[in-house]
TORVO-156205 format. One record per residue: residue in one letter; residue number from 1; x negated, y negated, z negated of N, C-alpha, C in turn. Coordinates in nm, 2 decimals, always signed. Each point is the difference from the previous one (the first is absolute). Example, Ala and Ser with C-alpha at 12.3 -4.5 7.8 and 13.67 -1.06 7.14 Angstrom:
# TORVO-156205
<"A", 1, <-1.32, +0.57, -0.78>, <+0.09, -0.12, +0.00>, <-0.09, -0.12, +0.00>>
<"S", 2, <+0.04, -0.11, +0.07>, <-0.09, -0.11, +0.00>, <+0.08, -0.11, -0.08>>
# end
This chain:
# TORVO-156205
<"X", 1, <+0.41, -1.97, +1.03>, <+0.04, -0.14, -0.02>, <-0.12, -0.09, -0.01>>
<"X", 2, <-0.10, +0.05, -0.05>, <-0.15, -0.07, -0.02>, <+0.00, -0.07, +0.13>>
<"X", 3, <-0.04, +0.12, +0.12>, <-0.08, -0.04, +0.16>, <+0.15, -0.07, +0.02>>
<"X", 4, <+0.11, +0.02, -0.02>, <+0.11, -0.14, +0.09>, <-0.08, -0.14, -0.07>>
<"X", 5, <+0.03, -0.01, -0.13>, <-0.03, -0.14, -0.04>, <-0.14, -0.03, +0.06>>
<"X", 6, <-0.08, +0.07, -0.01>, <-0.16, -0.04, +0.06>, <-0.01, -0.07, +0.12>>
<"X", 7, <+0.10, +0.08, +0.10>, <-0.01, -0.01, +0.12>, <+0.09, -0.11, +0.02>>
<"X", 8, <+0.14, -0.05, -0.06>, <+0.11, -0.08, +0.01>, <-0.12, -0.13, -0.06>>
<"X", 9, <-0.02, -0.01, -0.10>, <-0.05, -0.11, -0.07>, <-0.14, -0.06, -0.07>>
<"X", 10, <-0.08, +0.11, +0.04>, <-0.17, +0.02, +0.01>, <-0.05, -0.02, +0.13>>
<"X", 11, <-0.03, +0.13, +0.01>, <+0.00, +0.04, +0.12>, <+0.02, -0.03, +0.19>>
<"X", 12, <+0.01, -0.11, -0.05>, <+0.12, -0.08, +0.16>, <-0.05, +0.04, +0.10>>
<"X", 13, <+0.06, -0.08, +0.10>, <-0.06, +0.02, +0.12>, <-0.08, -0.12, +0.02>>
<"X", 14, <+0.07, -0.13, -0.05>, <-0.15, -0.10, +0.03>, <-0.09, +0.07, -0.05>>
<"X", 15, <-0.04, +0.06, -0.13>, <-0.11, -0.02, -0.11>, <-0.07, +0.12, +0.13>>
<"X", 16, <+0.03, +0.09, +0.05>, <-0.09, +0.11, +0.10>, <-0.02, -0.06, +0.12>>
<"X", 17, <+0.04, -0.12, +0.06>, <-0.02, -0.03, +0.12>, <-0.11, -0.13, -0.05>>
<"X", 18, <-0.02, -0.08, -0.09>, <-0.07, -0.11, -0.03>, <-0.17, +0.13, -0.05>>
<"X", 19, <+0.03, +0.13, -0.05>, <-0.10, +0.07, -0.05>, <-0.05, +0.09, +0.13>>
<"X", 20, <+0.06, -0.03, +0.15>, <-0.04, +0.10, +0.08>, <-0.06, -0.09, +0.13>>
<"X", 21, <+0.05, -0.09, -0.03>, <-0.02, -0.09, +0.10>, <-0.15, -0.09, +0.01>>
<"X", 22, <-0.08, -0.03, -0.14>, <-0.14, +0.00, -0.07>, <-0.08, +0.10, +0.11>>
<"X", 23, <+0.03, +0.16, +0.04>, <-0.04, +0.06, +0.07>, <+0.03, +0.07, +0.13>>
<"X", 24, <+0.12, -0.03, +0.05>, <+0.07, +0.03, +0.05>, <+0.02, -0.05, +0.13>>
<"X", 25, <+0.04, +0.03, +0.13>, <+0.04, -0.07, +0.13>, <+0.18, -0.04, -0.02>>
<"X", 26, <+0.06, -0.06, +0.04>, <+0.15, +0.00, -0.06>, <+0.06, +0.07, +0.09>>
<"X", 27, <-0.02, +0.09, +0.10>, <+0.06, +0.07, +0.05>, <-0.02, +0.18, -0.06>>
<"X", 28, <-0.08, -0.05, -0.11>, <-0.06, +0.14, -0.03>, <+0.11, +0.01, -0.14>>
<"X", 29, <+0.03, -0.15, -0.12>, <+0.08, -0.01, -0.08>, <+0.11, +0.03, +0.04>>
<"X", 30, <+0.08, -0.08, +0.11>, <+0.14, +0.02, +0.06>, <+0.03, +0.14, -0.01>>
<"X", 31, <-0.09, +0.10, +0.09>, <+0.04, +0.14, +0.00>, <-0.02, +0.08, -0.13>>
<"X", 32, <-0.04, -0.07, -0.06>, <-0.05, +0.08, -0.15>, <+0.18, -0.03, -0.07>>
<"X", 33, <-0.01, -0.12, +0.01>, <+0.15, -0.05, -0.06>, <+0.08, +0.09, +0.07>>
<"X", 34, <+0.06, -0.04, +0.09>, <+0.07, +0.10, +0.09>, <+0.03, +0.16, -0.07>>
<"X", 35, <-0.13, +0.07, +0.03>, <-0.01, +0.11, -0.05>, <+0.03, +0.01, -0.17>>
<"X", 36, <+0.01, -0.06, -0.07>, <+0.01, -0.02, -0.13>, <+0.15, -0.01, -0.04>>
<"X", 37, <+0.06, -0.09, +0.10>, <+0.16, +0.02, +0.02>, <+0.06, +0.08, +0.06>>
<"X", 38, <-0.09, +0.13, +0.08>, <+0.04, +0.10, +0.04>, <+0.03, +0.12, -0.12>>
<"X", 39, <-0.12, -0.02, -0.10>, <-0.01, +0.16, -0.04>, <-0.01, -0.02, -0.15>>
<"X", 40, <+0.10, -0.18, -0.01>, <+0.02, +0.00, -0.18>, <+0.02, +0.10, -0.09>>
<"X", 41, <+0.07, +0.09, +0.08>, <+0.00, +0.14, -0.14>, <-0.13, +0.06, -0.01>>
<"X", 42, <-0.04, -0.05, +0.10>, <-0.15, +0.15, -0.08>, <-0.04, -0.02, -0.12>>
<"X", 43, <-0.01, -0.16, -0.02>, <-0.08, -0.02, -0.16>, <+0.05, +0.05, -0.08>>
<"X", 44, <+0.17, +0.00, +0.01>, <+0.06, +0.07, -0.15>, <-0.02, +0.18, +0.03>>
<"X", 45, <+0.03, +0.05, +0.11>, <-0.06, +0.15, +0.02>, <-0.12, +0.01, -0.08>>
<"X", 46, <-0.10, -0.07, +0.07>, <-0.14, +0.00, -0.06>, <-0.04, +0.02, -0.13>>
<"X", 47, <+0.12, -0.12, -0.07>, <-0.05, -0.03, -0.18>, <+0.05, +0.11, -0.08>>
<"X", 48, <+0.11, +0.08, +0.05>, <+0.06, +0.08, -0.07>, <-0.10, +0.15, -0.01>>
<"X", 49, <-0.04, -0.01, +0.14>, <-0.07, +0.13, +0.06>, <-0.16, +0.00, -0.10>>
<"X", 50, <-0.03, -0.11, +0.01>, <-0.12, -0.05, -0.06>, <+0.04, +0.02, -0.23>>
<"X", 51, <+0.08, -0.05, -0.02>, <+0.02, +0.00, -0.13>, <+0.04, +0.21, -0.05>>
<"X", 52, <+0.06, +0.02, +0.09>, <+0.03, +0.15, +0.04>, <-0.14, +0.06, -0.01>>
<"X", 53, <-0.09, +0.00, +0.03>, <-0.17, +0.02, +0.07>, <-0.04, +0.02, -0.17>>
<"X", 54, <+0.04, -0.13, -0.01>, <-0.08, -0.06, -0.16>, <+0.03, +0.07, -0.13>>
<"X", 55, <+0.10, +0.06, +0.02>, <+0.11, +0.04, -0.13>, <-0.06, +0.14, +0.01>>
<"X", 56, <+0.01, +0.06, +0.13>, <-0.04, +0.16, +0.01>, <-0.13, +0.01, -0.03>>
<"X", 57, <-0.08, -0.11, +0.01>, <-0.15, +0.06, -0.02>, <-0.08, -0.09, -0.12>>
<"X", 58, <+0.08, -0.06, -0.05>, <-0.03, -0.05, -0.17>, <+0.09, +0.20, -0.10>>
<"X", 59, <+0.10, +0.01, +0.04>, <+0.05, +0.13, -0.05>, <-0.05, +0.13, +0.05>>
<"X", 60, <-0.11, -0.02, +0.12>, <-0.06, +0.13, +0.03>, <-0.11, -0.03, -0.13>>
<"X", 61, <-0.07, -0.12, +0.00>, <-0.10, -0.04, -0.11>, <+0.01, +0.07, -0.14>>
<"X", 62, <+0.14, -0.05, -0.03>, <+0.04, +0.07, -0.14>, <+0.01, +0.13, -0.02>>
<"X", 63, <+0.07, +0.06, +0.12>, <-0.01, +0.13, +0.01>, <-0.12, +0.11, -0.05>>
<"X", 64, <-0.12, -0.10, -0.03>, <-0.10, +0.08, +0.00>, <-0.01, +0.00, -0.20>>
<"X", 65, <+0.10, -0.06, -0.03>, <-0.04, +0.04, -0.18>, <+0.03, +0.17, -0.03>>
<"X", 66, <+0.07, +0.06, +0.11>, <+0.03, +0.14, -0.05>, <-0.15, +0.07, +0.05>>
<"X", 67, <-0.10, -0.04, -0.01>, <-0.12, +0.03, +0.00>, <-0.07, +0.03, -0.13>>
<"X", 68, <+0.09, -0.11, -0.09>, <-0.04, -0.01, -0.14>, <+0.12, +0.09, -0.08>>
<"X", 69, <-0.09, +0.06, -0.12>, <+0.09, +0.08, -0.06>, <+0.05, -0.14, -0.11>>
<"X", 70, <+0.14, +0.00, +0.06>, <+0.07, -0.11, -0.09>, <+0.15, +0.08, -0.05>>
<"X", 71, <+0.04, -0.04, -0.15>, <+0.13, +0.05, +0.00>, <+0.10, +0.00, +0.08>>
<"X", 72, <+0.05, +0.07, +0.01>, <+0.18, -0.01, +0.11>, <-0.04, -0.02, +0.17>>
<"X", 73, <-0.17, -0.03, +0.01>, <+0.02, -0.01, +0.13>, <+0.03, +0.07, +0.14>>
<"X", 74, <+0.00, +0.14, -0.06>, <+0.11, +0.05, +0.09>, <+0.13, +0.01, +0.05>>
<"X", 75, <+0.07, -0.09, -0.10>, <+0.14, -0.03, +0.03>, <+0.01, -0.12, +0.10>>
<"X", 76, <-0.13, -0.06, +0.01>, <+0.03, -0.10, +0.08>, <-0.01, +0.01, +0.18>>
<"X", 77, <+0.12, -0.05, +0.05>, <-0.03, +0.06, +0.14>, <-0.04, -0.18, +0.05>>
<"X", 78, <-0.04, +0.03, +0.12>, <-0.08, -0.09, +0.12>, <+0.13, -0.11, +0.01>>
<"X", 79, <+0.12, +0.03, +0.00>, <+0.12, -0.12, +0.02>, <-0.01, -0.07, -0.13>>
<"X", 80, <-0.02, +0.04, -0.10>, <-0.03, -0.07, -0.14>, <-0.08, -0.11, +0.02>>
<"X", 81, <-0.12, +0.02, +0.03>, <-0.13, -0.10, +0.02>, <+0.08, -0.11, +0.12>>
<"X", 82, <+0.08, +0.10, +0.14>, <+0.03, -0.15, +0.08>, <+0.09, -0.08, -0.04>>
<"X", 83, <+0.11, +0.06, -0.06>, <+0.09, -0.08, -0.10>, <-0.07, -0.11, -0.09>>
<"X", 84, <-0.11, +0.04, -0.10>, <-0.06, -0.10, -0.08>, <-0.05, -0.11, +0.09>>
<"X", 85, <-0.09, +0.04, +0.12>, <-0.07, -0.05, +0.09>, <+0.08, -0.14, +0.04>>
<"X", 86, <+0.13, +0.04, +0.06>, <+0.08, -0.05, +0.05>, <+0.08, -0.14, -0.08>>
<"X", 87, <-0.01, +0.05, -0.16>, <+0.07, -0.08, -0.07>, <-0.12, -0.11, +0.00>>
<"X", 88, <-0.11, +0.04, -0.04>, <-0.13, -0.10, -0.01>, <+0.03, -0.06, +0.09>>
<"X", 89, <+0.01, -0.03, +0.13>, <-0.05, -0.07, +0.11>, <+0.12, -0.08, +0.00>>
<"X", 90, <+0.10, -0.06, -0.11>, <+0.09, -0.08, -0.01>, <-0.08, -0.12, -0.04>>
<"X", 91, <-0.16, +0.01, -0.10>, <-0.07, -0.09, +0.02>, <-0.04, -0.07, +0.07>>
<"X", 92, <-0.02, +0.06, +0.11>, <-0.12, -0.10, +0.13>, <+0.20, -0.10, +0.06>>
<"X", 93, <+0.09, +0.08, -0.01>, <+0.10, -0.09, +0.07>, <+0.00, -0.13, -0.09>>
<"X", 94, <-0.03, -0.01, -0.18>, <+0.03, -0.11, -0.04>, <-0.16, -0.06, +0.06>>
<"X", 95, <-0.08, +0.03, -0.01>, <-0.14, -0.09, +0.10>, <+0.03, -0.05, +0.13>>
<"X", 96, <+0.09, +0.08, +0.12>, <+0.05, -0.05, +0.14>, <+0.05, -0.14, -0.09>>
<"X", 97, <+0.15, +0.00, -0.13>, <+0.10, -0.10, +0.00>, <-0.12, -0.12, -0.04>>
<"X", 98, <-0.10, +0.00, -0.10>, <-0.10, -0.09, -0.02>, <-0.06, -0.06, +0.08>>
<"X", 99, <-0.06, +0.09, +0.10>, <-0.04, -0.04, +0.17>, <+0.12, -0.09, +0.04>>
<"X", 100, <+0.09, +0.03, +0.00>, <+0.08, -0.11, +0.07>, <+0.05, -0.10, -0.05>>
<"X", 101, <+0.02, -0.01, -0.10>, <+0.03, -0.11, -0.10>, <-0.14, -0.10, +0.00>>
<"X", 102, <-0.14, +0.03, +0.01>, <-0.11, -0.04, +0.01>, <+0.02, -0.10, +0.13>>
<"X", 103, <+0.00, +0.10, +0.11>, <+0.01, -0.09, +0.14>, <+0.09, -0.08, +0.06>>
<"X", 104, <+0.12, +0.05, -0.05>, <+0.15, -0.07, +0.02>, <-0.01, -0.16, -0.10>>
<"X", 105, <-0.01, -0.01, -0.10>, <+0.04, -0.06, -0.10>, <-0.12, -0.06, -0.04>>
<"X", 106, <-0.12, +0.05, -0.06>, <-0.10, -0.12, -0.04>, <-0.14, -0.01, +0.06>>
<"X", 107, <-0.03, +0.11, +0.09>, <-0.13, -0.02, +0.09>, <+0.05, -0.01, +0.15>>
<"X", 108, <+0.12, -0.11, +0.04>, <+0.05, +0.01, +0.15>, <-0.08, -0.05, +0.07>>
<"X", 109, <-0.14, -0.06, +0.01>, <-0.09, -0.01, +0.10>, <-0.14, +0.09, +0.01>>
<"X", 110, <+0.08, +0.09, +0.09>, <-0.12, +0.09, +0.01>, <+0.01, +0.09, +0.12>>
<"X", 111, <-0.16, +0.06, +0.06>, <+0.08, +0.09, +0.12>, <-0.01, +0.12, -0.04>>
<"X", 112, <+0.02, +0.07, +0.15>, <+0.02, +0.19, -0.01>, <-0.13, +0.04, -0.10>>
<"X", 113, <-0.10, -0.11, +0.05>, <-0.11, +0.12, -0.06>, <-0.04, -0.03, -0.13>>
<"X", 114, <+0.10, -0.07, -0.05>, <+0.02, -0.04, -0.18>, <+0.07, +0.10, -0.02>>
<"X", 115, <+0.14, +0.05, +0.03>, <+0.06, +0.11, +0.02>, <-0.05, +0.13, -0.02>>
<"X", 116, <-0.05, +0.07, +0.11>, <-0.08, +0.08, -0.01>, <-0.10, +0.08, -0.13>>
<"X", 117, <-0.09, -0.14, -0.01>, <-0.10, +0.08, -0.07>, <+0.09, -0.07, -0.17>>
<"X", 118, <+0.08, -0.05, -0.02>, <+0.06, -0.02, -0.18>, <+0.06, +0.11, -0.01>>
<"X", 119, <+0.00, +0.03, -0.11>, <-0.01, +0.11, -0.08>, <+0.07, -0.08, -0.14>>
<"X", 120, <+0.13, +0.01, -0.06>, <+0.01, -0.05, -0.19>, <-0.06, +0.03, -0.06>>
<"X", 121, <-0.06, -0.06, -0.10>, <-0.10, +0.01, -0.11>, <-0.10, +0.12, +0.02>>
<"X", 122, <-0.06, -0.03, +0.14>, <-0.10, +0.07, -0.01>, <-0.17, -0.09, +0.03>>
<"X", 123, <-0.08, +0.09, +0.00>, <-0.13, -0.08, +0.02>, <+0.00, -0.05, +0.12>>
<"X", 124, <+0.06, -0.01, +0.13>, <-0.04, -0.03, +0.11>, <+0.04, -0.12, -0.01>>
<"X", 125, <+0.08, -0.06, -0.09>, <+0.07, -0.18, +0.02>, <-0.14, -0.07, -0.09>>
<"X", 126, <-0.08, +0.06, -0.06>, <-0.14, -0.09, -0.05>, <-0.11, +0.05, +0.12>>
<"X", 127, <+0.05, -0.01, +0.14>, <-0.12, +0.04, +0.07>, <-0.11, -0.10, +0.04>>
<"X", 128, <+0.09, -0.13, -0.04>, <-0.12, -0.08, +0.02>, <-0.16, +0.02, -0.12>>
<"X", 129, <+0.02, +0.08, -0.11>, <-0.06, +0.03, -0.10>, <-0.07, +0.13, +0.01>>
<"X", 130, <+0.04, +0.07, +0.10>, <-0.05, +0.07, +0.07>, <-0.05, +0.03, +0.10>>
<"X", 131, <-0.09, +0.13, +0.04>, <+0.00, +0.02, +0.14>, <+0.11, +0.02, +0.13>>
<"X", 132, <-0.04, -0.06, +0.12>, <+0.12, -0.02, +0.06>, <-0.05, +0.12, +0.13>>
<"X", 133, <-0.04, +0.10, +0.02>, <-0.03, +0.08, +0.04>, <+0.18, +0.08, +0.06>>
<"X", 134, <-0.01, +0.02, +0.09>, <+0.13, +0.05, +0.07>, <+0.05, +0.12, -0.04>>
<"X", 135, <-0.14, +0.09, -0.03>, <+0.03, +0.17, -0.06>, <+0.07, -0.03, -0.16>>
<"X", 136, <-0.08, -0.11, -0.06>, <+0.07, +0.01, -0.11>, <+0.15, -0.03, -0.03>>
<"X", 137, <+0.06, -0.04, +0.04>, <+0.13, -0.04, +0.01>, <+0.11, +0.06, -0.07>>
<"X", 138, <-0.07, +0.12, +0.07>, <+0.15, +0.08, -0.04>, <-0.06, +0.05, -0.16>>
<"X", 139, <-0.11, +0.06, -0.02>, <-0.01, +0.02, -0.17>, <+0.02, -0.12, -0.08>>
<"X", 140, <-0.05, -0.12, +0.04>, <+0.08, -0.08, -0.06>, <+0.17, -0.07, -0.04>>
<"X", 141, <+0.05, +0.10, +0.11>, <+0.13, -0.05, +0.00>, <+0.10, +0.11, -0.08>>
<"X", 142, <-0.11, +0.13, -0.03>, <+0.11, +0.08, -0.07>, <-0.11, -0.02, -0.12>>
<"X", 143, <-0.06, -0.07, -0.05>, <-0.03, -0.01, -0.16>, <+0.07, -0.12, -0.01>>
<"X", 144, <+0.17, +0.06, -0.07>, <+0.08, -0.09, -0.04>, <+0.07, +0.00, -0.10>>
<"X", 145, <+0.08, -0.07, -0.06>, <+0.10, +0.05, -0.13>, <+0.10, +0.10, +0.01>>
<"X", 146, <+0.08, -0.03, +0.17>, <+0.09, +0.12, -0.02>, <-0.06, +0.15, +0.03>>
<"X", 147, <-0.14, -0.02, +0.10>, <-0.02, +0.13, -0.05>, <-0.03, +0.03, -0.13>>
<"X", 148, <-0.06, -0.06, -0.08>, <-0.01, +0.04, -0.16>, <+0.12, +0.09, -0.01>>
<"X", 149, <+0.13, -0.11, +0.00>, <+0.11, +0.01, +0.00>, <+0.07, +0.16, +0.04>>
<"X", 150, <-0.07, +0.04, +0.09>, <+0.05, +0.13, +0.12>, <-0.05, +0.11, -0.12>>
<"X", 151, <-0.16, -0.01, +0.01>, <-0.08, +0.12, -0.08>, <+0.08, +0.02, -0.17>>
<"X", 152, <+0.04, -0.11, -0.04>, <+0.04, +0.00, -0.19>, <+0.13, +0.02, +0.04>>
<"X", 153, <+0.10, +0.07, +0.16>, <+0.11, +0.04, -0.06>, <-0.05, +0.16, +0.10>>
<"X", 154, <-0.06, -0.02, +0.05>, <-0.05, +0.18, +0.08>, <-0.04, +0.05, -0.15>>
<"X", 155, <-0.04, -0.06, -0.09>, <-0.06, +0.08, -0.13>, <+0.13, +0.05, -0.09>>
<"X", 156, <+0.07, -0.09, +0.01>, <+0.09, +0.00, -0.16>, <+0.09, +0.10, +0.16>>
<"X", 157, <+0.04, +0.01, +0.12>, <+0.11, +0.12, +0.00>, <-0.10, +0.08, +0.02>>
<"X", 158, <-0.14, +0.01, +0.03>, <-0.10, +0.18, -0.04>, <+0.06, +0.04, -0.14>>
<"X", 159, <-0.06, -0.06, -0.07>, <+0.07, +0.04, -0.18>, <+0.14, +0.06, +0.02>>
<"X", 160, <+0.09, -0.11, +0.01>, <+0.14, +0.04, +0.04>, <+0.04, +0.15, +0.04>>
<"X", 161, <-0.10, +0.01, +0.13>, <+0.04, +0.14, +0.07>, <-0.06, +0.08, -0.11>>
<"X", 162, <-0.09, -0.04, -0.04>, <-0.02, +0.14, -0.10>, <+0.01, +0.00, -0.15>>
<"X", 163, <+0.12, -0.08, +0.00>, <+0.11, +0.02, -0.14>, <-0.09, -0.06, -0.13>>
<"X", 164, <-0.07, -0.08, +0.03>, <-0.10, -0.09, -0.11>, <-0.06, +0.10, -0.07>>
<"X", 165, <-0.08, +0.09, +0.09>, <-0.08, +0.10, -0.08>, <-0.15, -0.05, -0.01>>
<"X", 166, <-0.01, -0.10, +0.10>, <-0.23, -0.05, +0.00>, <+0.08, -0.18, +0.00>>
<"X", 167, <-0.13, -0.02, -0.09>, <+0.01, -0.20, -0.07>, <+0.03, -0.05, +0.14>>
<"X", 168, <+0.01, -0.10, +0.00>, <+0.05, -0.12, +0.16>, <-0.15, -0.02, +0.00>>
<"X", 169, <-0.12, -0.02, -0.06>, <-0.15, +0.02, +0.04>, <-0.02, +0.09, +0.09>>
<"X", 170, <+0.00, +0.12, -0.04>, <-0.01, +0.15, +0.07>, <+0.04, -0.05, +0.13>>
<"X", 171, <+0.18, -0.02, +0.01>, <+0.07, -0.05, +0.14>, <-0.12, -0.08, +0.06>>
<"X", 172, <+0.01, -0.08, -0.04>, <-0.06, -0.14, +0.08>, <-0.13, +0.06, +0.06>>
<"X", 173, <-0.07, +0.05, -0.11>, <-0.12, +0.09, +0.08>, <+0.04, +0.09, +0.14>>
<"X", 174, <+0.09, +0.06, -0.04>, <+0.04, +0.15, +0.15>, <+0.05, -0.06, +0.07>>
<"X", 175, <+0.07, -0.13, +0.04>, <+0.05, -0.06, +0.07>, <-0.16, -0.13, +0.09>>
<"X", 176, <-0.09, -0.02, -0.07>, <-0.13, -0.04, +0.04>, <-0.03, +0.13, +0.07>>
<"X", 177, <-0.02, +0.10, -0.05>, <-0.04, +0.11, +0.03>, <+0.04, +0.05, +0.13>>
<"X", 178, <+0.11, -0.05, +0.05>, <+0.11, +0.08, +0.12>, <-0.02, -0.14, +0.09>>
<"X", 179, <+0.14, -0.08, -0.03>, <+0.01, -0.10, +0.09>, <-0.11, -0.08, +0.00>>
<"X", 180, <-0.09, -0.01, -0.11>, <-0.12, -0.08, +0.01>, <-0.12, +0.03, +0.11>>
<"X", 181, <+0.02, +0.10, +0.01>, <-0.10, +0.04, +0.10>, <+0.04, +0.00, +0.12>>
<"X", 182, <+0.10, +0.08, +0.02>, <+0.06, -0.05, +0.12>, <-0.02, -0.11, +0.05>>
<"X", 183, <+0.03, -0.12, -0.08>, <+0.06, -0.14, +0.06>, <-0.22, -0.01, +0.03>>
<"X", 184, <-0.04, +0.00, -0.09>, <-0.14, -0.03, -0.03>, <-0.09, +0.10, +0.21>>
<"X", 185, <+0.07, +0.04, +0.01>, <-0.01, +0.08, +0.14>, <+0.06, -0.06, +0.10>>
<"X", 186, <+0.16, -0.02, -0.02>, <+0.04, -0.07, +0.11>, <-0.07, -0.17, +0.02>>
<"X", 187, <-0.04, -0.05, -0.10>, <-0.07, -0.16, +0.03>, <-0.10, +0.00, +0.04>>
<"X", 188, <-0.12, +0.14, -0.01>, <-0.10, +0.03, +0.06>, <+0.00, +0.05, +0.16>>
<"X", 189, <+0.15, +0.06, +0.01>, <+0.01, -0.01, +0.16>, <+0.07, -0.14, +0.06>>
<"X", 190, <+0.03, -0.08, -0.04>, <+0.08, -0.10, +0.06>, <-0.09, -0.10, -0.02>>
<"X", 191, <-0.14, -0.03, -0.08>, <-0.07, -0.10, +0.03>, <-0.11, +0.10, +0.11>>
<"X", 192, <+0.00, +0.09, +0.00>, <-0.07, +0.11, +0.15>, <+0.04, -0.07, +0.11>>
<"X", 193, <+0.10, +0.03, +0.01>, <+0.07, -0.08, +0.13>, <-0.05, -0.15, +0.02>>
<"X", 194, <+0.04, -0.06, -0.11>, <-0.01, -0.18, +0.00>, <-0.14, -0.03, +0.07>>
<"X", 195, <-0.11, +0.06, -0.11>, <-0.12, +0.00, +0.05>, <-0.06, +0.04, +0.17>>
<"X", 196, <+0.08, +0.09, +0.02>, <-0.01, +0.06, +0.15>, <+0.02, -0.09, +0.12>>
<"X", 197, <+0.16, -0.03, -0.07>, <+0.05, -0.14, +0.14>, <-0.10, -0.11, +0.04>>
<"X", 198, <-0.06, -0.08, -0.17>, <-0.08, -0.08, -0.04>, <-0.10, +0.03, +0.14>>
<"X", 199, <-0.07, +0.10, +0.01>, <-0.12, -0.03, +0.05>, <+0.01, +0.11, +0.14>>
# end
């Protein structure tokens, strides 16, 4: 529902033809458009496949507390963690509705590449206060509230799965401990990349 409204009322097709045309030949936009009304489903294919991607390997992350001798954690199977996984990421959808309520309603002059790099209540909307470096982007765009948001509910259902036997400290720790690292890996490969294209 997110990518329709984005795409219906963000998203447009002026706002990508006024942002492609800055660099663009207009026969090079037209076919881009074209093509874009050819294969409007892929994005929703994509986002699902992509959020799918995200859920299995935040839950392979977690997976790894049965490393730690913790109570009951052998009752816990791998669908557990993607079920919790899965509920968490009801978060980032209330950040998409913020995102749009943002662009739609009280910041309506702006282009794609305002779009792009905003992020809700994260550090990358004080970037004038910061470095404006391309790699950094994206770690600035996930030090946000709702991820706070994400990690203080991955903690409280770790605890959960294991029947409130370790403090929500403990949690919050093994949940740094697992998805923390993880994520702290995957932002070290994705500014890899950034940096790569860069130069």
């Amino acid at each position: 529902m997110l990518t329709y409204l984005d795409k219906t009322y963000i998203s447009t097709d002026s706002k990508i033809i006024d942002f492609l045309t800055k660099d663009y030949p207009s026969t090079v936009v037209q076919n881009y458009m074209e093509s874009q009304k050819k294969w409007w489903w892929v994005s929703y294919v994509a986002t699902l496949l992509l959020i799918g991607i995200k859920v299995l390997l935040v839950a392979f992350c977690l997976n790894f507390l049965k490393l730690f001798d913790l109570p009951h954690i052998d009752k816990i199977k791998f669908g557990d963690f993607v079920f919790l996984v899965l509920i968490a990421e009801s978060i980032f959808i209330v950040a998409g509705f913020y995102k749009f309520i943002n662009f739609h309603w009280i910041n309506t002059d702006y282009t794609l590449e305002d779009i792009q790099t905003y992020y809700p209540m994260s550090l990358i909307n004080i970037k004038e206060h910061m470095s404006t470096e391309k790699w950094l982007a994206y770690p600035l765009q996930l030090v946000n509230l709702f991820e706070v948001f994400y990690w203080v509910f991955l903690a409280w259902g770790v605890r959960e799965l294991l029947e409130e036997k370790i403090s929500y400290v403990k949690s919050f720790g093994l949940v740094a401990l697992t998805y923390g690292i993880g994520l702290l890996f995957w932002v070290g490969v994705v500014c890899f990349f950034i940096l790569n294209a860069q130069y």
